[in-house]
Structure formats: C-alpha cells, structure tokens
C-alpha positions in Angstrom: 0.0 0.0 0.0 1.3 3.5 -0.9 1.6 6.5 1.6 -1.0 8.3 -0.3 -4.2 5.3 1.5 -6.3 7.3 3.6 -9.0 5.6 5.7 -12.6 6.1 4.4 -15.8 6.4 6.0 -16.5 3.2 7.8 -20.4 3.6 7.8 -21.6 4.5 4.1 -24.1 7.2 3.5 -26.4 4.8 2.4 -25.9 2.6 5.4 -27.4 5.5 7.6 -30.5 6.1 5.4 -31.4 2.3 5.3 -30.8 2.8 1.4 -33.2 5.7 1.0 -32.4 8.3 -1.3 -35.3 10.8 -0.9 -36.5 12.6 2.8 -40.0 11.0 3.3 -40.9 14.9 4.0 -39.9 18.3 2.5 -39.6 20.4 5.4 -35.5 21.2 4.7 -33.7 23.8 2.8 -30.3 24.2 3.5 -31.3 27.2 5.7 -34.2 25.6 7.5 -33.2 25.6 11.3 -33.6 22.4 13.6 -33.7 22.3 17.3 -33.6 19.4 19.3 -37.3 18.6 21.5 -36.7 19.1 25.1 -37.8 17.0 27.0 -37.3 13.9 24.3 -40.2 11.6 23.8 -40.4 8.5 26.0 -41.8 6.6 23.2 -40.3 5.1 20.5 -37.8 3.7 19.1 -34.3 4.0 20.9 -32.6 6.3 18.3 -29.6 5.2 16.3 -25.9 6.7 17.2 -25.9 9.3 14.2 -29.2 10.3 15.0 -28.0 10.9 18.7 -25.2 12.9 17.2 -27.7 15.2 15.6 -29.9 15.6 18.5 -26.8 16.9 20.8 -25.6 19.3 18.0 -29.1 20.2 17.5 -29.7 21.2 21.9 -28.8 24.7 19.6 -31.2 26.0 16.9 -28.8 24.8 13.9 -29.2 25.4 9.9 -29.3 22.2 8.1 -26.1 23.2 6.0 -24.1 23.8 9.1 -25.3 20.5 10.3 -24.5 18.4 7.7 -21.0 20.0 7.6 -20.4 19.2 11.0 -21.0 15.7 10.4 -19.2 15.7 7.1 -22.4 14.0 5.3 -24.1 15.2 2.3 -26.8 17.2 3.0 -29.8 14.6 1.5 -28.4 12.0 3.8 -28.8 14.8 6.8 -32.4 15.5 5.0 -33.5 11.9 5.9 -32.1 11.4 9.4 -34.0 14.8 10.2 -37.2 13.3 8.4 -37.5 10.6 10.8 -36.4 12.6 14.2 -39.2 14.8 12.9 -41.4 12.1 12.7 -40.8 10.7 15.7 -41.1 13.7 17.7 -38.1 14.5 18.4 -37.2 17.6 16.9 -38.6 21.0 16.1 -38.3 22.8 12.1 -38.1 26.3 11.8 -38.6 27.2 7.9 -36.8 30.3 6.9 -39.1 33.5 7.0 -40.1 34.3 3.3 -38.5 37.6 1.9 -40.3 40.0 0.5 -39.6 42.4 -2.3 -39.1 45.9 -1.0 -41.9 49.1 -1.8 -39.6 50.6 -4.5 -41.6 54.2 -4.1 -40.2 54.3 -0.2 -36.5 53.2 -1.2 -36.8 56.4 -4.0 -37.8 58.6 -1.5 -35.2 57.2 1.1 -32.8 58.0 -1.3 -34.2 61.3 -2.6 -33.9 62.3 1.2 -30.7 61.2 1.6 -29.6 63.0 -1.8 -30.5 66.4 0.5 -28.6 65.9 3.0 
C-alpha cells in the first residue's frame, strides 16, 4: 500500500439512510433551522448513534447546511435522518421566513432624502 491510503468512511451514507435516497418529508432547505425537542419523547424507538449525534448538536437551533458539515455528510443523507427525528417527535423545524420584495416608491424617496442631505 502506498503513503498516499487514507482511511474512508466506515459507515456508508447509504448505510445510515437504510438505502433511502429521498427525505420522506420536504420540510428542509439548506437554511431551514432544527432544534432538538426538550424533554425527548419517552416513546419510540431508541434512536440510532448518528441520529444521537444530531440531536446533541441540534440542543442549539442549527441550519441544516451547518449541520451536515459538521457531520461531514451530504446534505440529503442529513435531509433523511431529520425526516425521521421529525417524525418521531423528536425535533422542532423552523422554515426560513419568506423575503419580500421591497416598496420601491419608499427606497426612491429614502434615497431622494438622503440626496439632501
């Protein structure tokens, strides 16, 4: 073996999804903030390590980006795990507020008043 062997990922992606490609919800953006339920449900099934990973990195409202960069998965694989903590009650979604276009009549007059000054 060459110097340049680096050890991979000893779980595969698909591993951790049971071989699901697609969240069974569409609740997450990249930007869509998760926060782990406190206290966690009594019920159900005893959650698997990685999703015990993303409930303690989750005790803090956390973007779904940030989150699957922290546990150096692609976001779709985090987009699943969260699909079934969600479903299970045992974490909170936070869409991202819509933006809306600004009135352009009060940014011209902002800017006409500014222009005065």
């Amino acid at each position: 073996m060459g110097g340049t062997d680096r050890p991979g990922r000893l779980v595969r992606p698909f591993t951790l999804t049971g071989g699901r490609t697609r969240p069974s919800r569409a609740d997450f953006t990249l930007i869509t903030t998760v926060t782990t339920v406190d206290p966690q449900p009594a019920t159900g099934a005893r959650p698997q390590p990685e999703h015990l990973r993303i409930l303690r990195l989750c005790e803090r409202p956390m973007a779904v980006a940030e989150l699957s960069a922290r546990l150096d998965l692609p976001v779709s694989v985090v987009a699943i795990m969260l699909s079934d903590l969600l479903e299970a009650g045992r974490i909170t979604v936070r869409a991202p507020r819509s933006v809306t276009t600004p009135d352009t009549d009060l940014l011209q007059k902002v800017r006409e008043g500014l222009g005065r000054l």
